[in-house]
C-alpha positions as CSV (number, residue, x, y, z in Angstrom):
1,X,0.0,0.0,0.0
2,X,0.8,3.7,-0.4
3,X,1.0,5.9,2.1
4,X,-0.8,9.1,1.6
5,X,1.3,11.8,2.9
6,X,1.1,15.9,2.7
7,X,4.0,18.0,3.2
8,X,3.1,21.6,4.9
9,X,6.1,24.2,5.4
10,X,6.5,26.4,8.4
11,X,3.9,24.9,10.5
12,X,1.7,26.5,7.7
13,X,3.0,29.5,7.6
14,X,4.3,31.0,4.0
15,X,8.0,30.9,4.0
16,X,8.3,34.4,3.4
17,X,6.8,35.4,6.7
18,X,10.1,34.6,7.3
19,X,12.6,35.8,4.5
20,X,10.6,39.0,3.4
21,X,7.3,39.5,5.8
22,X,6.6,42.6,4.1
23,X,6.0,41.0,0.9
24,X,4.6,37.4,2.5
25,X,1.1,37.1,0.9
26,X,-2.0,36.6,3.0
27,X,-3.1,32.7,3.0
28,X,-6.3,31.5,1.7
29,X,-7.0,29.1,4.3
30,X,-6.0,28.3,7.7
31,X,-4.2,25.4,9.0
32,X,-7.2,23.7,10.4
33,X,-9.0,24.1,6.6
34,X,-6.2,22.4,5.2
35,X,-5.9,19.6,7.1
36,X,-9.5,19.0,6.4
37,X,-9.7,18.7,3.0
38,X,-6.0,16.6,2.8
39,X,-8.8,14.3,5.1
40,X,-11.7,14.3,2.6
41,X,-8.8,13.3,-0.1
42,X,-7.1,10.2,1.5
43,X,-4.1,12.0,2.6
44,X,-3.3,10.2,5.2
45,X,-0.7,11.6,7.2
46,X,0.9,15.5,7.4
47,X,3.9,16.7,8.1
48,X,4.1,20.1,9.3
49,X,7.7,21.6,8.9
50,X,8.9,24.9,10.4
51,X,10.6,27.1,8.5
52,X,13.4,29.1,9.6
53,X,16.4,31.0,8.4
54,X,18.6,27.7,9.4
55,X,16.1,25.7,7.2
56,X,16.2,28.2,4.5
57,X,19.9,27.5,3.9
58,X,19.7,23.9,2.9
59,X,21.1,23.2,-0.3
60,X,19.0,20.9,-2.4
61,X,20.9,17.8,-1.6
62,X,20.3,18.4,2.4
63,X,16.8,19.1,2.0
64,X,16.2,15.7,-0.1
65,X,18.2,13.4,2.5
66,X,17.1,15.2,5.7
67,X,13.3,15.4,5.1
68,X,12.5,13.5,1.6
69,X,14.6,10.4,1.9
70,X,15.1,10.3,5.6
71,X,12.2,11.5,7.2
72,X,9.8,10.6,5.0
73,X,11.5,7.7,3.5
74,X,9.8,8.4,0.2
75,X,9.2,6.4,-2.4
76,X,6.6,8.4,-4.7
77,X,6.8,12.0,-4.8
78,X,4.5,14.2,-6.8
79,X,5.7,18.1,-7.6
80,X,4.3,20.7,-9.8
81,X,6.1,21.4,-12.7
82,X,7.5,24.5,-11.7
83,X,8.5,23.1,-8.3
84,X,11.9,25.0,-6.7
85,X,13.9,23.8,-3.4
86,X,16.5,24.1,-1.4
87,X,19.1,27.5,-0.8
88,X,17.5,30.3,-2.9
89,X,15.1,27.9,-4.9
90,X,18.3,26.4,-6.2
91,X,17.2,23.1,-7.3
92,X,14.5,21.9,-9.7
93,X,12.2,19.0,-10.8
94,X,15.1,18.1,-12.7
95,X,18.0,18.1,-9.5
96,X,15.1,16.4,-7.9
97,X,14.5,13.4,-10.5
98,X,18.2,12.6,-10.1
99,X,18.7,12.7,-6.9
100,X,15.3,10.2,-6.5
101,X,17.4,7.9,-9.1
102,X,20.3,8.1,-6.8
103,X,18.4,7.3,-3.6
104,X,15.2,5.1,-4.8
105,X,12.0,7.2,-5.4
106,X,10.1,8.3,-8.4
107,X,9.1,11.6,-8.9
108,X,6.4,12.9,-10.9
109,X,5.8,16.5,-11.8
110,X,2.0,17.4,-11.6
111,X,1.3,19.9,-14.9
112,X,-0.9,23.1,-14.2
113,X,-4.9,23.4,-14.1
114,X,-6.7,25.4,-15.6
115,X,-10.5,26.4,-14.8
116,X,-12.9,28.0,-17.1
117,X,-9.3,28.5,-19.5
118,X,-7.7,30.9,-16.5
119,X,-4.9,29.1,-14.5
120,X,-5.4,28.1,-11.1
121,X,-2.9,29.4,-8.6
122,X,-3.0,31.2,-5.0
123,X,-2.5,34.7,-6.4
124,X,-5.0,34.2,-8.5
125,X,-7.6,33.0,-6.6
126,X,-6.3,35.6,-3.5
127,X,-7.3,38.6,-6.3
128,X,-10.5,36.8,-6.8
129,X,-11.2,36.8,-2.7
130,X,-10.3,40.3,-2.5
131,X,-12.3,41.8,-5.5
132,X,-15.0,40.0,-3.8
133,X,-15.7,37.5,-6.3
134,X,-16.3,34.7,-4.3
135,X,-18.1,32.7,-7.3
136,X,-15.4,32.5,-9.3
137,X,-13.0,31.4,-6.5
138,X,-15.4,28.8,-5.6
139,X,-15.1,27.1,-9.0
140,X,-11.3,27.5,-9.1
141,X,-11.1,26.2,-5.8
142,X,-13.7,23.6,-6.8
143,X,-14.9,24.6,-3.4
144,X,-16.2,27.7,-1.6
145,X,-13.7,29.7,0.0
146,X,-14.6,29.9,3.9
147,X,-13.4,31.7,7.0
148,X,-13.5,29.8,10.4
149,X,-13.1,30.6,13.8
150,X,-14.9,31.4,17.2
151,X,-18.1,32.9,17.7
152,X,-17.3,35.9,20.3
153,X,-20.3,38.6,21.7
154,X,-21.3,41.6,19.8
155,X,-22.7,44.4,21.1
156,X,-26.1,43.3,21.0
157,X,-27.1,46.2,18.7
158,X,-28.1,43.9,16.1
159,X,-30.8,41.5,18.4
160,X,-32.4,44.2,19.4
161,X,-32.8,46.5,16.7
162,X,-32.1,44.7,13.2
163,X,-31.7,40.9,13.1
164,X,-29.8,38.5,15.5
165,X,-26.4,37.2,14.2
166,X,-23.6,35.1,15.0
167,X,-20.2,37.1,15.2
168,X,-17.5,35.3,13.6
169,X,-13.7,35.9,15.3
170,X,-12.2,34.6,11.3
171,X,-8.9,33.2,11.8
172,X,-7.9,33.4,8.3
173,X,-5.4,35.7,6.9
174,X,-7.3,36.8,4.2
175,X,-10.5,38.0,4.1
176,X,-13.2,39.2,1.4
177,X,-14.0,42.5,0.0
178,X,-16.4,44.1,2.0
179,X,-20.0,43.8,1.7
180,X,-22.9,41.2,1.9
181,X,-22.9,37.6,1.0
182,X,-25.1,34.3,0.4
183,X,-23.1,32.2,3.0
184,X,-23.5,28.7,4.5
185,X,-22.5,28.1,7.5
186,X,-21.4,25.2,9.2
187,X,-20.6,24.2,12.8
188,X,-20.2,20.8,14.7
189,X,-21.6,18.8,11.6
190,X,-24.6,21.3,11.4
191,X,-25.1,23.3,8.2
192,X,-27.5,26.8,7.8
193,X,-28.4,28.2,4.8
194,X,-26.9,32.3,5.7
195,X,-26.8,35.7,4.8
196,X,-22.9,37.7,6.0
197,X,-22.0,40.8,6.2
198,X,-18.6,41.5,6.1
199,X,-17.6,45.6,7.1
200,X,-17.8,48.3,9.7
201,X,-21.3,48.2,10.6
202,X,-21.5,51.7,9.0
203,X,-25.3,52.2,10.2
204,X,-24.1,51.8,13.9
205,X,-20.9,54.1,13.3
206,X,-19.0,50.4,14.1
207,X,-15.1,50.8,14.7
208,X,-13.0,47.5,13.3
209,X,-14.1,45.0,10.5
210,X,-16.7,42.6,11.7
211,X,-17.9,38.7,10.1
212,X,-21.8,38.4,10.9
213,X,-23.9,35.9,9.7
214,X,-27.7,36.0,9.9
215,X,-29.1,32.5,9.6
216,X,-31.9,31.4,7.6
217,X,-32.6,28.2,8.7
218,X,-34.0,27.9,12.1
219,X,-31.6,27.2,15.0
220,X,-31.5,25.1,17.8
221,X,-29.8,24.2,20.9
222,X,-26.5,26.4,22.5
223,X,-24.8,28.6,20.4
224,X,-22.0,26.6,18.6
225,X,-17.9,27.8,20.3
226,X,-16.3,27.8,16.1
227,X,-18.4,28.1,12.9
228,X,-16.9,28.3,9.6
229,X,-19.1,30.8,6.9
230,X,-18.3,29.5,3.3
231,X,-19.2,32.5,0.7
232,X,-21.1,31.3,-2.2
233,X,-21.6,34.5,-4.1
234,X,-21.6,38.2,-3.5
235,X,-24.8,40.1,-2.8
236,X,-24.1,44.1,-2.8
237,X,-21.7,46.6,-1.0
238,X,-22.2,48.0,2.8
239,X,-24.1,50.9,2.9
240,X,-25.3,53.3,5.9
241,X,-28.4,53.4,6.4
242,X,-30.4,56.5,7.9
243,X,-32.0,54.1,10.8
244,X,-32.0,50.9,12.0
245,X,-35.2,50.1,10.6
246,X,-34.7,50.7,7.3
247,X,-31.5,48.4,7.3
248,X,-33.4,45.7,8.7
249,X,-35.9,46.2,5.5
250,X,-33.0,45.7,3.4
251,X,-31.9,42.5,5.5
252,X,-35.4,40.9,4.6
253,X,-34.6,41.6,0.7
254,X,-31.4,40.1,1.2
255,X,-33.0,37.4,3.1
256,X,-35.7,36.5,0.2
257,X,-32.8,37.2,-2.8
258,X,-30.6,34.1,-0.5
259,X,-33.2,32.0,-0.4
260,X,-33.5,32.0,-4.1
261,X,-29.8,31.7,-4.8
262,X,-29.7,28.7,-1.9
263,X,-32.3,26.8,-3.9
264,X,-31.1,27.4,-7.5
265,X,-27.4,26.3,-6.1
266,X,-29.4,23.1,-4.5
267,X,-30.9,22.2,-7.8
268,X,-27.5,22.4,-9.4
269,X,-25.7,20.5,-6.6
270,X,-28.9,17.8,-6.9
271,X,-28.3,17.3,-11.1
């Protein structure tokens, strides 16, 4: 049999958090996310390497015996085919095919994907997340992008004068443009059809960004500890509203335009 296993550097962390945080990109997903879905694909085991300035200066060679051959005792590596390693990305798919024929594992070089004819890739879907285009990322992602997290106390504003919500502490690094969003959320094996609005609570003068989700399904029990909100498509900018009760009007038209969208995207996942 062939053992499953994912690599992650830096405990998860992108490596140039270390060599250059000013230019280390936000990540799409959390740790937690990711192991997840390496679950839901057979990968059986993770490693999870940090990444330092020590590690950083392995030359290709090093890097191969230390963690590929020794730690890992590989047999069956898979790469993309732009794949770089070792002391400033100095080896290749190329060093790493011969140094697998010198010490007994295959390696094969995965080629790019494509979706809708755009190539797939982090930066692009990280644009696509931060335009606020949170369709398209879902199909390049072939899955929604989703923020998790706790579920921390809000100020009550919105129970007593617009609609209750659950107030999402995201963990991610990166979050979506601003605005409201058909959601679903998802906590302890439970799943809600939602409505989220991600901003500054504009109507109530709020002061930092906020995640809330207004669910459209009804809710029992305790409120869950962690929820994760996946965004299904984009619904309209933040605005201020004048009062309270004219931004809970708006809610209910967000509500019955959700509902819609939940069922068309029901009927698609059912043919």
């Amino acid at each position: 049999d062939v053992d499953h296993t994912g690599v992650l550097s830096n405990a998860g962390e992108h490596p140039a958090k270390v060599l250059a945080p000013d230019r280390a990109p936000r990540l799409i997903t959390t740790v937690s996310q990711k192991l997840r879905r390496f679950e839901e694909e057979g990968i059986e085991a993770v490693l999870l390497l940090p990444f330092s300035l020590e590690f950083a200066t392995l030359s290709p060679d090093d890097f191969v015996v230390q963690i590929v051959a020794r730690t890992l005792a590989a047999q069956y590596v898979l790469v993309g085919e732009d794949f770089r390693f070792g002391h400033k990305q100095s080896g290749s798919v190329a060093t790493l095919r011969q140094l697998g024929e010198e010490m007994g594992f295959e390696v094969e070089p995965i080629s790019e994907i494509a979706a809708h004819g755009q190539r797939v890739s982090s930066s692009a879907i990280r644009k696509l997340v931060t335009e606020g285009r949170v369709s398209r990322a879902c199909r390049m992602m072939a899955a929604p992008f989703a923020l998790e997290g706790a579920v921390v106390a809000g100020k009550g504003i919105g129970s007593k004068q617009t609609v209750p919500t659950l107030n999402l502490a995201p963990e991610n690094e990166l979050l979506p443009k601003t605005g409201v969003y058909v959601t679903r959320t998802q906590a302890e094996g439970r799943a809600w059809r939602s409505i989220t609005n991600v901003g500054y609570r504009p109507t109530f003068d709020g002061e930092g960004i906020t995640v809330e989700s207004f669910l459209l399904d009804s809710f029992d029990g305790e409120t869950p500890e962690r929820i994760e909100v996946e965004f299904l498509a984009r619904m309209r900018d933040e605005r201020k509203f004048d009062t309270p009760e004219l931004l809970k009007a708006q809610i209910m038209l967000d509500v019955r335009a959700a509902l819609g969208f939940h069922r068309r995207f029901e009927r698609l996942r059912m043919a």
